[in-house]
C-alpha positions as CSV (number, residue, x, y, z in Angstrom):
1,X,28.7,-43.7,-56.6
2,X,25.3,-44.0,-54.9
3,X,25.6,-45.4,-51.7
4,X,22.5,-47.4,-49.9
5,X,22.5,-48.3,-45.9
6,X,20.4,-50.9,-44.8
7,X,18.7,-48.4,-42.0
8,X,17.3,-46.1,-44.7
9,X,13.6,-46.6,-45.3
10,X,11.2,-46.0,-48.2
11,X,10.0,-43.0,-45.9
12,X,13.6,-41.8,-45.2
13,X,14.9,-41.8,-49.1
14,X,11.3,-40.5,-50.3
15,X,11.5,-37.5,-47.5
16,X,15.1,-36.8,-48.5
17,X,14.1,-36.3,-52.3
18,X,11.6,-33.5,-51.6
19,X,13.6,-31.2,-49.6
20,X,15.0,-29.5,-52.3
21,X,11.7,-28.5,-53.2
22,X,8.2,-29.3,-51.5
23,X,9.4,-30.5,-48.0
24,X,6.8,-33.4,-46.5
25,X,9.0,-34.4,-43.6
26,X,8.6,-31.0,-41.9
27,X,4.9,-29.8,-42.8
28,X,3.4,-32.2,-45.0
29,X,2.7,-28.7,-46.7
30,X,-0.2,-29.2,-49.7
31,X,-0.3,-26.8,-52.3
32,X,-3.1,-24.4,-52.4
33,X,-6.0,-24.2,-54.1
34,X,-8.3,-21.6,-55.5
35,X,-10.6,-19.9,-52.2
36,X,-13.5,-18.9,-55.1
37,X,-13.1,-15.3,-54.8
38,X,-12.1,-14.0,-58.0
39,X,-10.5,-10.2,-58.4
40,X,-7.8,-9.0,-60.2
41,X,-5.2,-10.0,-58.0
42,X,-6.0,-13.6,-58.1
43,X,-6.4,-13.3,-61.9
44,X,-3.6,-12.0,-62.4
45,X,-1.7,-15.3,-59.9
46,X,-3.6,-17.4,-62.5
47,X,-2.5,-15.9,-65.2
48,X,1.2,-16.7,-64.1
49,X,0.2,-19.7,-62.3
50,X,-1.1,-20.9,-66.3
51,X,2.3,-19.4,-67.6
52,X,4.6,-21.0,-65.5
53,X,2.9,-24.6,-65.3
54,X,3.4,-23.8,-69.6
55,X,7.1,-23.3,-68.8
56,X,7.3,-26.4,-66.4
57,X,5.5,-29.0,-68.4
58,X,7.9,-27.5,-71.5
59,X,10.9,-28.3,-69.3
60,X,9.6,-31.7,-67.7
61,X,8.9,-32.6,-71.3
62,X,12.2,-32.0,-72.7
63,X,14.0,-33.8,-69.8
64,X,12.1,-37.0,-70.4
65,X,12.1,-37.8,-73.7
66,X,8.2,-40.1,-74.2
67,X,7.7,-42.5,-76.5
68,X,4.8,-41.2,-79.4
69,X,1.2,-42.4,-78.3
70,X,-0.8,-43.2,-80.6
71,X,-3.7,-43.5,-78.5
72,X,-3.6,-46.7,-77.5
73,X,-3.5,-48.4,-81.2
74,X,-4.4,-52.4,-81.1
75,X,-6.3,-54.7,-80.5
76,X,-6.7,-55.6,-76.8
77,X,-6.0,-59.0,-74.7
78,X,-6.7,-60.8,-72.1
79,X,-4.9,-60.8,-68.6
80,X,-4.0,-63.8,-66.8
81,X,-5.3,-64.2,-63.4
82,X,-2.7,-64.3,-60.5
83,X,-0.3,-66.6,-60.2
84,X,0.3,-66.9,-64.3
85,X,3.4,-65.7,-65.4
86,X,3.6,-64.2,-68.3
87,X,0.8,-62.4,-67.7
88,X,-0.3,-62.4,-70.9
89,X,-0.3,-64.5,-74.6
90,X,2.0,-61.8,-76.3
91,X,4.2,-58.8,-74.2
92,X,2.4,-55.6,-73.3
93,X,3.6,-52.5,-73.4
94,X,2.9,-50.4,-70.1
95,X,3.9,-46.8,-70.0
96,X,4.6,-45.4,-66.5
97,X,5.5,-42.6,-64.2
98,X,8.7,-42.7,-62.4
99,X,10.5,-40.7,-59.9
100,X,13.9,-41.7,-60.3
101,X,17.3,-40.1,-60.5
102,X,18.5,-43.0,-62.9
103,X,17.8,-41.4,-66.4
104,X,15.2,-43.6,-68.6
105,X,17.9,-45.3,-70.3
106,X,19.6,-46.1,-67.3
107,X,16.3,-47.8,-66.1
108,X,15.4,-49.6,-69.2
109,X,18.7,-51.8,-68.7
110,X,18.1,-52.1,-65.3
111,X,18.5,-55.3,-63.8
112,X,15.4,-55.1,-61.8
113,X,13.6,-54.0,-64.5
114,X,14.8,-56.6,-66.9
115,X,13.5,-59.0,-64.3
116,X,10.1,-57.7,-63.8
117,X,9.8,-57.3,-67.4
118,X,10.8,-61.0,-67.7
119,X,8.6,-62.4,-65.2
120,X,5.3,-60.7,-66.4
121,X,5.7,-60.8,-70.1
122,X,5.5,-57.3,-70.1
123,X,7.7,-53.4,-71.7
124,X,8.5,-50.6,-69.3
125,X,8.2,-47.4,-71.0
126,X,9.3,-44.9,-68.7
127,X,8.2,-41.4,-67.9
128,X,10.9,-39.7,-65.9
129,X,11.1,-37.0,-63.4
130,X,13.5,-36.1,-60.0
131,X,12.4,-37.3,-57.0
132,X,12.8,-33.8,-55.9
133,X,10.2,-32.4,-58.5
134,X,7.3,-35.2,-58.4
135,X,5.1,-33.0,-56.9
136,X,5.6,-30.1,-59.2
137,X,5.5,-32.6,-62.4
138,X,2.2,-34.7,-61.2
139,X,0.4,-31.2,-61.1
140,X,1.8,-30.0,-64.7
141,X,0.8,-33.6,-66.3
142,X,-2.4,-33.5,-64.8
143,X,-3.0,-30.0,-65.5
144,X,-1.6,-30.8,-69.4
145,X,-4.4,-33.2,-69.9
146,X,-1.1,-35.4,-71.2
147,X,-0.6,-38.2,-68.2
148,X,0.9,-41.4,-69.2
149,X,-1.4,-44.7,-68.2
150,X,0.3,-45.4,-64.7
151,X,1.7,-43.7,-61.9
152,X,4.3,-46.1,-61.0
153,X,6.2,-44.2,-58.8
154,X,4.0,-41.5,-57.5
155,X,3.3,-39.5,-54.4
156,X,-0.4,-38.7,-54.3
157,X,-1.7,-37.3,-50.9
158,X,-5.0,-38.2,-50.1
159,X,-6.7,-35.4,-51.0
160,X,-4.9,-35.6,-54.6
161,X,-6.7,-39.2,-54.9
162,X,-10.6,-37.5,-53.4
163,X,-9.9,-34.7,-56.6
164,X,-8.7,-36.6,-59.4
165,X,-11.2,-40.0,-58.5
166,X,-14.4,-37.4,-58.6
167,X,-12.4,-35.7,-61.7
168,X,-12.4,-39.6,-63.5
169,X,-8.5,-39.4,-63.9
170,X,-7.7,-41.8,-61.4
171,X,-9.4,-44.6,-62.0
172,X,-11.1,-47.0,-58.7
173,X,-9.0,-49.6,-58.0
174,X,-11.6,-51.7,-56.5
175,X,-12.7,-54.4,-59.4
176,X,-9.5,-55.1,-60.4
177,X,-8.4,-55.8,-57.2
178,X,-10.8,-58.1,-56.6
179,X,-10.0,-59.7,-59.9
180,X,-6.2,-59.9,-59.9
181,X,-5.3,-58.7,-56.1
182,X,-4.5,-62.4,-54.9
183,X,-1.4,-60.5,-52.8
184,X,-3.2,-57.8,-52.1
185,X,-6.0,-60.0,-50.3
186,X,-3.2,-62.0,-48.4
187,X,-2.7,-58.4,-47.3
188,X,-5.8,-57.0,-46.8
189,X,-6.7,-60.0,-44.8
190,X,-3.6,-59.7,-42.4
191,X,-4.6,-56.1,-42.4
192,X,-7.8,-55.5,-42.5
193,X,-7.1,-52.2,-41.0
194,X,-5.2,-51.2,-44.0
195,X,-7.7,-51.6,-46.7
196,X,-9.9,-49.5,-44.6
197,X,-7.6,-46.6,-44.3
198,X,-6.4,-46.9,-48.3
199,X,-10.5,-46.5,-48.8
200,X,-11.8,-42.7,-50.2
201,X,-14.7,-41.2,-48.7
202,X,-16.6,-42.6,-52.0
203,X,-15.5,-46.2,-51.0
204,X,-13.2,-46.2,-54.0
205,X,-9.4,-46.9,-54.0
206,X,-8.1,-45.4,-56.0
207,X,-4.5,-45.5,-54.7
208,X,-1.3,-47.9,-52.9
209,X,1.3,-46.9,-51.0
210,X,4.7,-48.6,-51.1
211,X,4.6,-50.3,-47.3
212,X,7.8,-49.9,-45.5
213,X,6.8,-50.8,-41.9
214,X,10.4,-49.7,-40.4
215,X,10.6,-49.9,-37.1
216,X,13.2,-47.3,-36.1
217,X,11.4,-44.9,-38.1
218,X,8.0,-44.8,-36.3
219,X,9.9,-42.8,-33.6
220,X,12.6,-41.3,-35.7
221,X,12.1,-37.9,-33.8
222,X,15.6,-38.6,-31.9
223,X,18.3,-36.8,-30.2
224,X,21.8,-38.2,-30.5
225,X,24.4,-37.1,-28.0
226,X,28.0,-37.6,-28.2
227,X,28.7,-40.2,-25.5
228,X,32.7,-39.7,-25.8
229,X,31.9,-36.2,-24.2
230,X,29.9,-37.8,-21.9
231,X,32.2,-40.0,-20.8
232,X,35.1,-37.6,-20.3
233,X,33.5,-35.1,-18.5
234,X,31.7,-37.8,-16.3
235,X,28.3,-37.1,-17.4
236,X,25.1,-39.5,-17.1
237,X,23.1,-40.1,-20.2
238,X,20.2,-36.9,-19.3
239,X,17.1,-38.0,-18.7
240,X,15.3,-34.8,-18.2
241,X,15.1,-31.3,-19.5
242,X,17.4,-30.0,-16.6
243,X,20.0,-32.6,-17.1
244,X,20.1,-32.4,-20.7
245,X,20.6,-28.4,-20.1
246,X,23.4,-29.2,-17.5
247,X,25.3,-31.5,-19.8
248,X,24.9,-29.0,-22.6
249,X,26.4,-26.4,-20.2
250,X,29.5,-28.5,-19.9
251,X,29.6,-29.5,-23.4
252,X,29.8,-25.8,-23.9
253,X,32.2,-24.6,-21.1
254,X,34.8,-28.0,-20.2
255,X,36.6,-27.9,-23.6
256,X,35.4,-32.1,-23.7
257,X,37.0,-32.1,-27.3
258,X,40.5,-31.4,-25.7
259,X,41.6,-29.0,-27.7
260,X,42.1,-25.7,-25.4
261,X,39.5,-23.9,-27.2
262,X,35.7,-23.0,-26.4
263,X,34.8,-23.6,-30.3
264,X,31.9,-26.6,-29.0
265,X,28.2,-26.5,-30.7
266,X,26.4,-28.0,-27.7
267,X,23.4,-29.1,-29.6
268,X,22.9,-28.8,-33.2
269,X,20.1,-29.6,-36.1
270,X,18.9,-28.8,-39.5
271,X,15.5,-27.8,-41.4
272,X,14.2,-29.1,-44.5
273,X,15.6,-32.8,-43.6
274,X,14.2,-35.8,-42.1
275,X,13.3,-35.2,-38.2
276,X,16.1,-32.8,-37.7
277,X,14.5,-29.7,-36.1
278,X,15.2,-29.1,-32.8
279,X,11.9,-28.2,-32.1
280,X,10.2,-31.4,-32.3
281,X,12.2,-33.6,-30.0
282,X,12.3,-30.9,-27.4
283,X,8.5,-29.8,-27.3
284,X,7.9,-33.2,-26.5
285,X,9.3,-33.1,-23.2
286,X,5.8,-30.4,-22.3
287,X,3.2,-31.8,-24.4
288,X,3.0,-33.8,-27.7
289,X,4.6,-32.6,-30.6
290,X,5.6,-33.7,-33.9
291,X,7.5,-32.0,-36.7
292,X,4.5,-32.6,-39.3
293,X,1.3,-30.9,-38.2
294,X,1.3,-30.0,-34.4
295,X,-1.8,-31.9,-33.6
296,X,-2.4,-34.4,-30.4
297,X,-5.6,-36.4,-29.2
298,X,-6.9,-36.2,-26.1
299,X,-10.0,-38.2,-25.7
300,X,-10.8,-38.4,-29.4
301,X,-10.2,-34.7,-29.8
302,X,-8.2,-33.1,-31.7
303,X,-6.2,-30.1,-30.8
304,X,-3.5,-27.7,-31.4
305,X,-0.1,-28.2,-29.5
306,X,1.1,-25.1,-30.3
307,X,-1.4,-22.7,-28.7
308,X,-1.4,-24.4,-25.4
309,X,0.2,-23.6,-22.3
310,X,2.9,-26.2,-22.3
311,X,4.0,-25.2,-25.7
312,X,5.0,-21.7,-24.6
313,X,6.8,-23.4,-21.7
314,X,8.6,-25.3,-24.0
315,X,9.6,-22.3,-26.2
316,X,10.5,-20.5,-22.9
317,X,12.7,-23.5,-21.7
318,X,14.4,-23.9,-25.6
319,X,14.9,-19.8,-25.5
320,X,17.3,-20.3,-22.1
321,X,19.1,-23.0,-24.4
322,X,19.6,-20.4,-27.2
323,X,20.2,-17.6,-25.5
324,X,23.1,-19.2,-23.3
325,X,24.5,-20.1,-26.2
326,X,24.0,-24.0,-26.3
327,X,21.9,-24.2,-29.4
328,X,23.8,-23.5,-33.1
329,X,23.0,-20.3,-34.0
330,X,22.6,-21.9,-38.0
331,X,20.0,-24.3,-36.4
332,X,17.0,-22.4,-38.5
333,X,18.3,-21.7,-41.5
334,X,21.3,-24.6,-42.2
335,X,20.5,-27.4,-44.9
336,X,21.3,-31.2,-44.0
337,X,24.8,-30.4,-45.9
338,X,25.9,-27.4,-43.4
339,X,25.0,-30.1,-40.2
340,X,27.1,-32.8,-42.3
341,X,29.9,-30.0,-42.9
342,X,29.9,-29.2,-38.7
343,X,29.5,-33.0,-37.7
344,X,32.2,-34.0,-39.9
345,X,35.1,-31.3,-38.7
346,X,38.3,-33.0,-37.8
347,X,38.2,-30.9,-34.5
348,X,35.1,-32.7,-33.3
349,X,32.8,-29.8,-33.0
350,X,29.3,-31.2,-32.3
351,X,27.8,-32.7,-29.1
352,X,24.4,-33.7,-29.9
353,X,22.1,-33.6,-33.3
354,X,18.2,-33.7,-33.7
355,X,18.0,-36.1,-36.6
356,X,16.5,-39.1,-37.4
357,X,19.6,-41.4,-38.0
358,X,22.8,-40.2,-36.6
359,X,24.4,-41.6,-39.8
360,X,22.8,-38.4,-41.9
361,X,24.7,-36.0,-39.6
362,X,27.8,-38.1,-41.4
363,X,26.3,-38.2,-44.7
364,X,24.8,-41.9,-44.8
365,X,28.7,-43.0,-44.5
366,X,30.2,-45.2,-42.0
367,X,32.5,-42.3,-40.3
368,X,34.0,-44.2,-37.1
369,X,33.1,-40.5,-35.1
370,X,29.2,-41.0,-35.4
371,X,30.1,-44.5,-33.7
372,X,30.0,-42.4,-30.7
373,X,26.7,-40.9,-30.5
374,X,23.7,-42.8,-29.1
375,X,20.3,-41.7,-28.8
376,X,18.7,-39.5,-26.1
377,X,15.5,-41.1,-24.6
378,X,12.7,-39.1,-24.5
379,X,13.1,-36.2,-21.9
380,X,10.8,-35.6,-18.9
381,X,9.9,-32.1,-18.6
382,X,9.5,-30.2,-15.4
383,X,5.7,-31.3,-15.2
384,X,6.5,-35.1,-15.8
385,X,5.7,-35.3,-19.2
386,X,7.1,-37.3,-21.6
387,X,6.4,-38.6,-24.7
388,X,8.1,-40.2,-28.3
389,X,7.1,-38.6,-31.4
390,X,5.2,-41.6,-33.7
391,X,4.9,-41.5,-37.4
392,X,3.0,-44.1,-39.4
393,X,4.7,-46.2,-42.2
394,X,3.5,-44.1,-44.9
395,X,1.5,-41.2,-45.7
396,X,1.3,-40.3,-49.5
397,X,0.8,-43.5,-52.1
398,X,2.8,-44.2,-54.9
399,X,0.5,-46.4,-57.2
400,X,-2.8,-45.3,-59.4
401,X,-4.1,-45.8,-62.9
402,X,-5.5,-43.2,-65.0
403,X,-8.1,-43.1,-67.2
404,X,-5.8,-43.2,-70.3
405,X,-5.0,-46.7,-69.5
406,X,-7.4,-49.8,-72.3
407,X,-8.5,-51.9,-70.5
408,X,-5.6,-54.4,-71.3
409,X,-3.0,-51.9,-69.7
410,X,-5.6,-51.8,-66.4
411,X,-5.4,-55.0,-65.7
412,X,-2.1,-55.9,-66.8
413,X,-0.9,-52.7,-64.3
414,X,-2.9,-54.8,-61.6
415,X,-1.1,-57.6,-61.9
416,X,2.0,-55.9,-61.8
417,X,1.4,-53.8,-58.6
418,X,0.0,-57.2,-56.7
419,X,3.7,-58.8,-57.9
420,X,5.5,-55.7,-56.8
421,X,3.8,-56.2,-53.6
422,X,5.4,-60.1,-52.7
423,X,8.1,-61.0,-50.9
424,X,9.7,-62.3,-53.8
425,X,9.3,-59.2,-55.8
426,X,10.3,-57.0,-52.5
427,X,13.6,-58.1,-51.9
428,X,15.0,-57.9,-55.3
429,X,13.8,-54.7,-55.4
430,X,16.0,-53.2,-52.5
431,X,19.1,-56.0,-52.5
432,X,18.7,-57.4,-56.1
433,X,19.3,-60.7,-57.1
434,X,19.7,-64.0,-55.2
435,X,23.5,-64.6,-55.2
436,X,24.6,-61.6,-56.0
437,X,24.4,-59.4,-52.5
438,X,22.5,-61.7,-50.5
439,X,21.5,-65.5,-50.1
440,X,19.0,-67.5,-47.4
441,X,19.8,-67.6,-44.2
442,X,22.5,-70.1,-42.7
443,X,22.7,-72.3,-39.7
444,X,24.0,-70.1,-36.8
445,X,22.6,-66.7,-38.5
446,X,19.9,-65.3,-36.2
447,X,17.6,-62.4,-36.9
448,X,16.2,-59.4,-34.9
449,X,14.1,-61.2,-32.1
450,X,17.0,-64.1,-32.2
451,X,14.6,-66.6,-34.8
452,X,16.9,-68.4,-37.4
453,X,17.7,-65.9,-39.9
454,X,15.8,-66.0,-43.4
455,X,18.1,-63.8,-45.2
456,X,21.6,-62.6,-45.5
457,X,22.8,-59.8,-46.8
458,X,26.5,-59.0,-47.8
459,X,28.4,-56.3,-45.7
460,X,29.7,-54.4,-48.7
461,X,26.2,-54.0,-50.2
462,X,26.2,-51.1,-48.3
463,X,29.1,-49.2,-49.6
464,X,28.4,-50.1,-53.0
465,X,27.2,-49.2,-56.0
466,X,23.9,-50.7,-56.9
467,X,21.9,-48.4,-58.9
468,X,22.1,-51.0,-62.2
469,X,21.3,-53.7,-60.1
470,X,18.1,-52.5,-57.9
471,X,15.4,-49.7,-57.8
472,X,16.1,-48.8,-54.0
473,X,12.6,-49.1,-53.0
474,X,11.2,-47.3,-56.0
475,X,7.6,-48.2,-56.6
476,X,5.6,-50.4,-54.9
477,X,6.7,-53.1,-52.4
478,X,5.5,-54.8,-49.2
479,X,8.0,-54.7,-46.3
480,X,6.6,-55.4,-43.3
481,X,8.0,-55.8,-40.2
482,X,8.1,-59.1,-40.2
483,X,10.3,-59.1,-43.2
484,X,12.3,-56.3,-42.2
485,X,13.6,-58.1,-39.4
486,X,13.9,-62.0,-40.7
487,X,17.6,-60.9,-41.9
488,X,20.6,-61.8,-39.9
489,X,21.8,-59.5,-37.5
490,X,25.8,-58.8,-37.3
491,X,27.1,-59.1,-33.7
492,X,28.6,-55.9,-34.1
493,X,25.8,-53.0,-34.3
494,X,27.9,-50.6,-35.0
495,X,29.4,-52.3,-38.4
496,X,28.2,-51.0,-41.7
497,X,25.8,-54.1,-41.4
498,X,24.8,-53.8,-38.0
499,X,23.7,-50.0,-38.4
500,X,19.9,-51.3,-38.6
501,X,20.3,-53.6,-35.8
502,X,21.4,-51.0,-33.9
503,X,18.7,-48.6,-34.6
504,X,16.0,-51.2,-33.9
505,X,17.7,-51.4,-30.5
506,X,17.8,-48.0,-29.7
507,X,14.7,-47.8,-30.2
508,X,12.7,-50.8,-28.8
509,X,14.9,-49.8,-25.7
510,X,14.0,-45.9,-25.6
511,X,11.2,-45.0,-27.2
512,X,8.9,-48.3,-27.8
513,X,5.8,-47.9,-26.2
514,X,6.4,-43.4,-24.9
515,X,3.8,-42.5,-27.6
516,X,0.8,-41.6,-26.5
517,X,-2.3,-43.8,-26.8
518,X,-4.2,-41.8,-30.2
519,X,-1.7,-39.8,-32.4
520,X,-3.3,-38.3,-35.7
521,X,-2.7,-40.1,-38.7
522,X,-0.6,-39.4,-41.4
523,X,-2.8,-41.0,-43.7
524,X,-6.2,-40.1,-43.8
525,X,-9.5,-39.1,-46.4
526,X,-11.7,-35.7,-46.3
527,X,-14.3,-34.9,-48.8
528,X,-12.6,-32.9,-51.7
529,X,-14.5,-29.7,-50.4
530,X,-13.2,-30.0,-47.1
531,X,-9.5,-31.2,-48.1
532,X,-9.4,-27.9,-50.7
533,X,-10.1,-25.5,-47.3
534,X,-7.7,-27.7,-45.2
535,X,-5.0,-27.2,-47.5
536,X,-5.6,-23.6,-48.1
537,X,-5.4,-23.1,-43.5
538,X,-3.1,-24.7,-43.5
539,X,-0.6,-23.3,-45.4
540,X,-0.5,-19.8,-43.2
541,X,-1.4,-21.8,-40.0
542,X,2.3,-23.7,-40.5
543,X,3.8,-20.5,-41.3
544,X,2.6,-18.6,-38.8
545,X,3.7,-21.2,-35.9
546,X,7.4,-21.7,-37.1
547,X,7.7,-18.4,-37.7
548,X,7.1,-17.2,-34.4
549,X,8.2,-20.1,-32.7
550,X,11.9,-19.0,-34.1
551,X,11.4,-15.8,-32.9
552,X,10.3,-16.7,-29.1
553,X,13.3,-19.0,-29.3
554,X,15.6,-16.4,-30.4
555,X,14.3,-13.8,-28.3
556,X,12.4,-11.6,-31.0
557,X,9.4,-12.2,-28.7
558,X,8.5,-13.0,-25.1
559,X,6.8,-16.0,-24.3
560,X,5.0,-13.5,-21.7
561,X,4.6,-10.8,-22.9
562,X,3.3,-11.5,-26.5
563,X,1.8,-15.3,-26.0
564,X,-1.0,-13.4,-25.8
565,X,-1.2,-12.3,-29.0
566,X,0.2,-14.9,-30.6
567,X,-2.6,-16.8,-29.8
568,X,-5.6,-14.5,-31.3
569,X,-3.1,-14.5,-34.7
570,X,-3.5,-18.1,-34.9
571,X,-7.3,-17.1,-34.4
572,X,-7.3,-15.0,-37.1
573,X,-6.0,-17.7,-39.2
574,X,-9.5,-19.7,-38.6
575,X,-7.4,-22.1,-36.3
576,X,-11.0,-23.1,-35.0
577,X,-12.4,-24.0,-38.4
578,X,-8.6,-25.9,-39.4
579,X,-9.4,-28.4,-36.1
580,X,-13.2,-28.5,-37.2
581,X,-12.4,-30.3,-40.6
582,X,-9.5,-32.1,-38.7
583,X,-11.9,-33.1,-36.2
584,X,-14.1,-34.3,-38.8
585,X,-11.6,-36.2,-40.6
586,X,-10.4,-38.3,-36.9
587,X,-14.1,-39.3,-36.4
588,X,-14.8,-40.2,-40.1
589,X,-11.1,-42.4,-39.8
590,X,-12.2,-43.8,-36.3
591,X,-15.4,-44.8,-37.8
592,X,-14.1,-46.8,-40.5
593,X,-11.8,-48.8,-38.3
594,X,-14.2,-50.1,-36.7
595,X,-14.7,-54.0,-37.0
């Protein structure tokens, strides 16, 4: 059965997929490329490098079967403009990457898919891979030479779209925008900010992400805290990084699961999941900190959290946690599934989680025990700091065409992308059709902000299984804030329907408005020279820091006595070249958003 909650967002479910093999939500980790210096060593990499991208694109071939292509046989037709449905005299036939764990047969009798089909006049033919291999089987179609038309489903980072434009496989989006965009105007115009940011160094675009604008997910760098402990041991909800190490002390020593025994994990996370390392909640209490790339912005600069002072303060204060025994011991190495197993124990183990929706810890089901956990606002440190990690909607795009795509097949993928991108197209891509799990909005039904609801949705939606009906947010859609929360609200937040309403309060009460003033963005261009040496720093840069950072936590080293050298290894690394091209990168994005 494939269960879907209301609270998950594009971001969320797209994280979740790559865990199991390139992670994005912890490094946003891009794979390296070639430094220029060719010796034996590296010819040798390349050599297995060629070998095994041989064996992958073998393997991806085999597990998604393509139709023949004949090279693009036939005569070509004209498009319709926008607003014409079909789009075309006779159906076209548009072959397309998808990241999907429904199998290609399973998405050909799709309902959504039938529907789309339908209203444009137009043939899916689908080329399959996991979610949890996009990455991997992008690079071996690209590399094969054998790419199908359209990336439907993609996940391009923005230095992938600055390499393949220049290379001519991804085609600039630009003219057919301007000839069948009539949503994406609408959106452009209401964001004008947006276009900017989606624009290559080149001024191409050749890219679109799937917009999820979820509200609960721009701070989704929580801490959850068991509030029935609380509550029998007389605690307050901690508001600072002494409290929380006071009630954690308790959690640890007053038995507040009643059952005789000291077997209580005070605090508890995971890596390789969706905001669940401990680190990145807890840093923030001493200086900004996100799990992704360690940057912060002071006065349109950008610099490294992790070499400053306040980040070995931090790592000293999370230390005293560890070494008194109030952080998991598994809390560096466990999978989401070993934080599920512990938070799901009929003993009642577990008395706070990093994580970015407490219903994770329960895997996405509506267990009444995660009823009791509430999130922990964001902690003042000893100095007075305090800040809420922030994370833009999106940060990799999921739409391009290619250069093996006739003319016909460019235009008619346009007009597909601007209709995935409506309203109308939107919602019966996550809650299918009208009538069947949801209907307009009733007299008496109110929304997020208390406005007359437009939409409601059916409380068993949640529970059930839909993967026939919808594509879950696959591809391209356009749900904005405003959209997000026009659906009526359930009274009870913490019902299986009310999960998103109560996230959206949690948040708008604790962490609206804690980030700082600049953050860097997730999203954003360098020239392909520049992104090639980013990505390579990077790499070792990441490594480096969360390798030692476990091993100050854990007591390997001393935040005194080796900080210092520490610091000149992250030197070594060329941490002063890796903030040059960052540096570049801010100025070049604050430039373009100008007016």
């Amino acid at each position: 059965m494939q269960l879907h909650s209301a609270a998950c967002s594009g971001k969320w479910r797209a994280s979740r997929r790559r865990t199991t093999a390139v992670d994005r939500t912890i490094s946003h980790v891009r794979r390296p490329q070639p430094s220029g210096r060719w010796t034996m060593k590296t010819a040798r990499f390349f050599a297995l490098a060629f070998i095994g991208l041989v064996v992958l694109a073998a393997l991806f071939l085999y597990l998604s079967p393509r139709a023949d292509r004949a090279e693009h046989e036939g005569a070509e037709q004209a498009i319709y403009g926008p607003g014409e449905f079909p789009i075309a005299d006779s159906r076209v036939e548009l072959e397309v990457l998808i990241a999907s764990e429904s199998t290609k047969e399973e998405l050909e009798k799709n309902q959504f898919t039938s529907y789309v089909e339908q209203k444009l006049g137009i043939k899916f033919n689908f080329v399959t891979t996991s979610p949890s291999t996009i990455d991997e089987a992008e690079d071996v179609l690209f590399a094969s030479g054998d790419y199908p038309p359209i990336i439907l489903s993609g996940s391009l980072t923005t230095d992938e779209q600055v390499r393949y434009g220049k290379r001519g496989i991804l085609r600039p989006l630009n003219a057919l925008i301007d000839q069948y965009g009539d949503r994406l105007h609408e959106i452009f115009q209401q964001r004008p900010d947006l276009r900017q940011s989606l624009t290559a160094p080149d001024g191409n675009l050749y890219a679109l992400p799937a917009i999820n604008e979820c509200f609960h997910c721009w701070y989704a760098q929580k801490l959850w805290i068991n509030t029935s402990w609380l509550d029998r041991l007389d605690l307050q909800m901690p508001k600072t990084t002494d409290e929380l190490y006071q009630v954690l002390q308790a959690f640890k020593q007053k038995d507040p699961n009643g059952n005789g025994l000291q077997d209580e994990i005070p605090l508890s996370g995971a890596v390789n999941s969706w905001h669940s390392e401990i680190t990145g909640f807890l840093m923030s209490a001493f200086i900004y900190n996100t799990d992704t790339n360690y940057f912060y912005i002071n006065n349109g600069r950008v610099g490294l959290a992790a070499v400053q002072p306040q980040w070995r303060d931090g790592l000293a204060y999370i230390h005293q946690l560890y070494s008194e025994g109030l952080i998991d011991p598994q809390v560096f190495t466990q999978s989401i599934d070993g934080l599920i197993e512990t938070a799901t124990r009929q003993d009642d183990v577990l008395g706070a989680i990093t994580i970015g929706h407490i219903r994770m810890a329960f895997n996405n089901g509506n267990n009444t025990r995660q009823s009791a956990y509430e999130a922990v606002p964001p902690l003042i440190g000893p100095d007075g700091y305090q800040a809420a990690g922030f994370f833009s909607s999106f940060d990799r795009s999921t739409f391009a065409i290619t250069d093996k795509a006739t003319e016909t097949e460019a235009a008619a993928a346009m007009r597909l992308a601007d209709f995935l991108l409506t309203e109308e197209a939107t919602v019966r891509n996550e809650w299918g059709m009208e009538g069947r799990w949801w209907r307009k909005g009733k007299p008496g039904e109110f929304d997020e902000h208390g406005r007359p609801a437009k939409y409601w949705l059916e409380p068993e939606f949640a529970q059930s299984d839909t993967r026939n009906e919808v594509w879950a947010q696959m591809g391209l859609l356009y749900r904005d804030r405003n959209l997000r929360e026009s659906w009526a609200v359930s009274p009870d937040p913490y019902s299986i329907v009310g999960y998103e309403h109560r996230l959206y309060q949690e948040t708008r009460n604790k962490y609206e408005g804690k980030e700082p003033a600049e953050v860097y963005p997730d999203y954003i261009f360098m020239e392909m020279a520049e992104a090639q040496e980013a990505a390579r720093l990077k790499i070792p840069i990441d490594d480096y820091i969360r390798s030692n950072m476990v091993q100050f936590i854990t007591g390997v080293k001393n935040t005194s006595a080796d900080w210092e050298k520490y610091v000149e290894g992250l030197k070594k690394l060329k941490l002063d070249r890796y903030l040059e091209l960052h540096q570049n990168a801010y100025d070049s994005y604050r430039q373009m958003q100008k007016p």
